[in-house]
C-alpha positions in Angstrom: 22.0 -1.6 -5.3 23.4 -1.9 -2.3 24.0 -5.1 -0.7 24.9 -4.7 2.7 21.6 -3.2 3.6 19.8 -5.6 1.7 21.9 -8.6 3.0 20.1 -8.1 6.3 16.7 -8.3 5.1 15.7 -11.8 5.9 12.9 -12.6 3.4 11.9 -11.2 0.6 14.3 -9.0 -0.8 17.0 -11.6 -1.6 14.7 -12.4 -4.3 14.6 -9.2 -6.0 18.6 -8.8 -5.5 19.4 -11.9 -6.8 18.3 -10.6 -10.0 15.0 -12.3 -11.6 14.4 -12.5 -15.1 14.7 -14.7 -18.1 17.4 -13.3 -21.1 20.0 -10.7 -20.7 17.5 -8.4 -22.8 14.9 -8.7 -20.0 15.5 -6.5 -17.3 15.8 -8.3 -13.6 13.8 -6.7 -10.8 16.0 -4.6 -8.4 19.0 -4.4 -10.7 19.4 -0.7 -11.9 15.7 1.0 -11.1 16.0 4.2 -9.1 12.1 4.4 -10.0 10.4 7.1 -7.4 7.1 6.3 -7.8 5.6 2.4 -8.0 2.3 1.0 -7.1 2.0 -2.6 -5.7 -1.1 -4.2 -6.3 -1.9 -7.0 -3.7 -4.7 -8.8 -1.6 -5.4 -7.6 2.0 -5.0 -10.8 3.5 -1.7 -11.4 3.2 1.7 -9.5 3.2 2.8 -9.8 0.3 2.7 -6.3 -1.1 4.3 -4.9 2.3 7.4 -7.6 1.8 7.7 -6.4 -2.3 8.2 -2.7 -1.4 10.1 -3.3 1.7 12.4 -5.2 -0.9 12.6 -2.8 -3.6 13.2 0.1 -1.2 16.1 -2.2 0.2 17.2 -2.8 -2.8 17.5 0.6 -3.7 18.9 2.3 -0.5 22.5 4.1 -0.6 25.1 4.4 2.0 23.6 8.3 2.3 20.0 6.7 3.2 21.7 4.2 5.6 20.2 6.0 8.7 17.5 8.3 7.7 13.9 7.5 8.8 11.6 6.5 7.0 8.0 6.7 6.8 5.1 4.1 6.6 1.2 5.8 6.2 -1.9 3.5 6.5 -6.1 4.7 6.0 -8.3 3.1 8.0 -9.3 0.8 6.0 -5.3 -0.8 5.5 -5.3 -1.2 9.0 -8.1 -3.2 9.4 -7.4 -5.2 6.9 -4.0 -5.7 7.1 -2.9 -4.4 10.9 -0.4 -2.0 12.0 3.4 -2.5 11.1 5.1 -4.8 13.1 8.5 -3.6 14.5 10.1 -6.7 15.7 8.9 -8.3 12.2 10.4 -5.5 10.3 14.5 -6.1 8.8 16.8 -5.4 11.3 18.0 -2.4 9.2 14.9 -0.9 8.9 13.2 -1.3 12.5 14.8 1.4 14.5 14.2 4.2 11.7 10.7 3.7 11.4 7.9 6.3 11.6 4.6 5.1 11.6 1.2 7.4 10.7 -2.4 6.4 11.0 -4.6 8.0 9.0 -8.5 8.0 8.9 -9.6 9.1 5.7 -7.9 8.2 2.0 -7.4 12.0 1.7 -5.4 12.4 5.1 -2.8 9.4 3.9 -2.5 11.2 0.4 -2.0 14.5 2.1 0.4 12.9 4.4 2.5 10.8 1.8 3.0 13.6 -0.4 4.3 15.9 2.5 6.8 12.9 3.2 7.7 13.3 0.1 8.9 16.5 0.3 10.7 16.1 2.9 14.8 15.2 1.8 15.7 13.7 5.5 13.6 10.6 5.1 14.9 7.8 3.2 11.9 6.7 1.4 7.9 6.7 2.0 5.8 3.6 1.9 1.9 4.5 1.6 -1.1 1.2 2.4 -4.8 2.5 0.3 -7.1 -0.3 0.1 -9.3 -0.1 -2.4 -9.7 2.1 -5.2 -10.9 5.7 -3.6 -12.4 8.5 -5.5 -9.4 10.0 -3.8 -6.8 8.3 -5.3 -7.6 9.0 -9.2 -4.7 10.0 -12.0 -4.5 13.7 -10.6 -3.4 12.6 -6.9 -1.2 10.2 -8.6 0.4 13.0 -10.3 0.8 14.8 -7.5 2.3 12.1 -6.1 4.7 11.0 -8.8 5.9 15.1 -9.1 6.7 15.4 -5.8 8.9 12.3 -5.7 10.6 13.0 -8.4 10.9 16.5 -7.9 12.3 15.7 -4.2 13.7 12.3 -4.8 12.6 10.6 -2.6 11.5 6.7 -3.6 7.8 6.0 -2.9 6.0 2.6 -2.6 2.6 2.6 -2.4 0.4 -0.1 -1.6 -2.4 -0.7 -3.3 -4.6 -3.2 -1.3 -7.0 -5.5 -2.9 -7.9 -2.7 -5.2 -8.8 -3.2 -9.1 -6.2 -2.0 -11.9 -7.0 1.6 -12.7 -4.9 4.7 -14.0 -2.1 5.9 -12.1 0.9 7.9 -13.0 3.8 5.4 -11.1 6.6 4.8 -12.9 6.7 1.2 -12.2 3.3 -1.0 -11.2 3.2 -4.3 -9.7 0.4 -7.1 -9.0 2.2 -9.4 -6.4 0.3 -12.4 -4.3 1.3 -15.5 -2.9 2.3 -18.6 -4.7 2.4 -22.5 -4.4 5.1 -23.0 -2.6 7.0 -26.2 -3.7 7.0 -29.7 -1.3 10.3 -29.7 1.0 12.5 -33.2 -0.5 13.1 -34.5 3.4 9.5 -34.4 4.2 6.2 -33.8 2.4 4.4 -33.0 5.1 5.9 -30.2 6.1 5.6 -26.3 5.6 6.7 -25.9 2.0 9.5 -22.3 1.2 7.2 -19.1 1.3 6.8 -18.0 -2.1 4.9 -15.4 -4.5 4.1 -14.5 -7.8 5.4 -11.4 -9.1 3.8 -9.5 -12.1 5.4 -6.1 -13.1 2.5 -4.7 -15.7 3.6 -1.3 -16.4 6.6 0.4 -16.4 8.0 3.4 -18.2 11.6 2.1 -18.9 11.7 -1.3 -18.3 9.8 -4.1 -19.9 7.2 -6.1 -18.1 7.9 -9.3 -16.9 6.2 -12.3 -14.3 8.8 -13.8 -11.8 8.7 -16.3 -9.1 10.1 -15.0 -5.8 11.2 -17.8 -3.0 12.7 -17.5 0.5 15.2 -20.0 -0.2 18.4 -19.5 1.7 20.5 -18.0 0.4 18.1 -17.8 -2.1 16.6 -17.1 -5.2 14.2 -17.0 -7.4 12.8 -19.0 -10.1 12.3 -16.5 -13.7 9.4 -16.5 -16.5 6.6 -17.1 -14.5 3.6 -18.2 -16.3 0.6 -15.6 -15.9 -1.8 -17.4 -13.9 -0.5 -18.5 -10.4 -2.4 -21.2 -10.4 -0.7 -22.6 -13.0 2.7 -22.6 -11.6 5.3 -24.9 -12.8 9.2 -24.7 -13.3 9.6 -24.7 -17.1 12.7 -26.2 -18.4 16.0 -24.5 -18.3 14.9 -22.0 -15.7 17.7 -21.9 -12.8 17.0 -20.4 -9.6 19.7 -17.8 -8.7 21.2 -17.6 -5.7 23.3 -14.1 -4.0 26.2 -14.5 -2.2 26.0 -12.2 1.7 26.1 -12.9 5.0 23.4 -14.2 6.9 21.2 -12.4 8.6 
């Protein structure tokens, strides 16, 4: 993990560096995964799933990725849900190196994320599918997940507001928004963006529910109960805070 490329990412990923999780025999999201293949499960209208795998590829870059592009493929259908990427929205790390493709169909994007994946000069790939395409079933998955690993090179695709179905990634998340909690100075205003965080599947790490908060320098509250509408801070749960520079 390294921290000075995730120390200028200023939401989401402090979460996931801080290191969620209950027990020391829970593992903590961003804390040891060099996973090449995850799916991230999330609803169109909000940006929750593009903040999770912009986190977790922070959280996983290397000095040796520090500068290498990196590319971000949308269908048709992502974009109008969703939009285009914004740059000036983007971490400050990450803005400059970005290359951007806009496909039409669900098979262009597959064709074109598994060609990024092949290529060793990009730092990682992130991939937006909404939906669950005839496309997308558990042999373009596969393709997917061999050419990562076979060319290491991390990929995060997005899977929005599509249902659960088979996949091959390594790692899969379900991550929406949360109830964020009441500011103490004043009720009334805008409460500290948070979401829920459900990793479901994973091959060597055990599934867990987390809390993530933009709290700076913040943190993250751990054990999440399963339904986000039932969100409460159970006793003895601390958030966890990671000492950087701000942004």
């Amino acid at each position: 993990m390294n921290t000075d490329a995730i120390s200028s990412h200023p939401l989401v990923s402090r979460g996931f560096a801080a290191g969620l999780g209950g027990g020391a025999s829970q593992w903590r999201p961003g804390l040891g995964a060099a996973v090449r293949h995850s799916e991230i499960f999330s609803p169109a209208d909000e940006a929750s799933g593009a903040g999770a795998a912009l986190a977790l590829a922070l959280d996983q870059a290397d000095a040796d990725h520090a500068e290498r592009p990196w590319l971000w493929i949308q269908d048709k259908a992502a974009r109008r849900l969703g939009g285009r990427p914004y740059r000036p929205g983007l971490p400050a790390a990450l803005r400059h190196r970005l290359i951007h493709v806009a496909a039409d169909k669900p098979e262009d994007a597959l064709f074109a994320l598994e060609e990024g994946l092949r290529c060793r000069d990009l730092a990682f790939v992130v991939g937006e599918i909404a939906g669950n395409p005839r496309a997308l079933g558990l042999t373009a998955s596969r393709r997917l997940s061999l050419a990562a690993e076979k060319h290491g090179t991390p990929l995060w695709l997005i899977r929005l507001d599509a249902a659960r179905d088979l996949g091959s990634a390594r790692m899969r998340w379900e991550v929406r928004s949360a109830p964020s909690p009441r500011p103490p100075w004043n009720a009334a205003a805008p409460g500290i963006p948070s979401w829920s965080a459900e990793l479901f599947r994973a091959h060597t790490h055990q599934p867990g529910h987390w809390i993530l908060r933009d709290d700076a320098p913040l943190a993250a509250e751990s054990a999440a109960p399963p339904h986000p509408g039932d969100l409460v801070r159970a006793a003895g749960d601390r958030s966890l805070a990671l000492n950087r520079t701000s942004a």
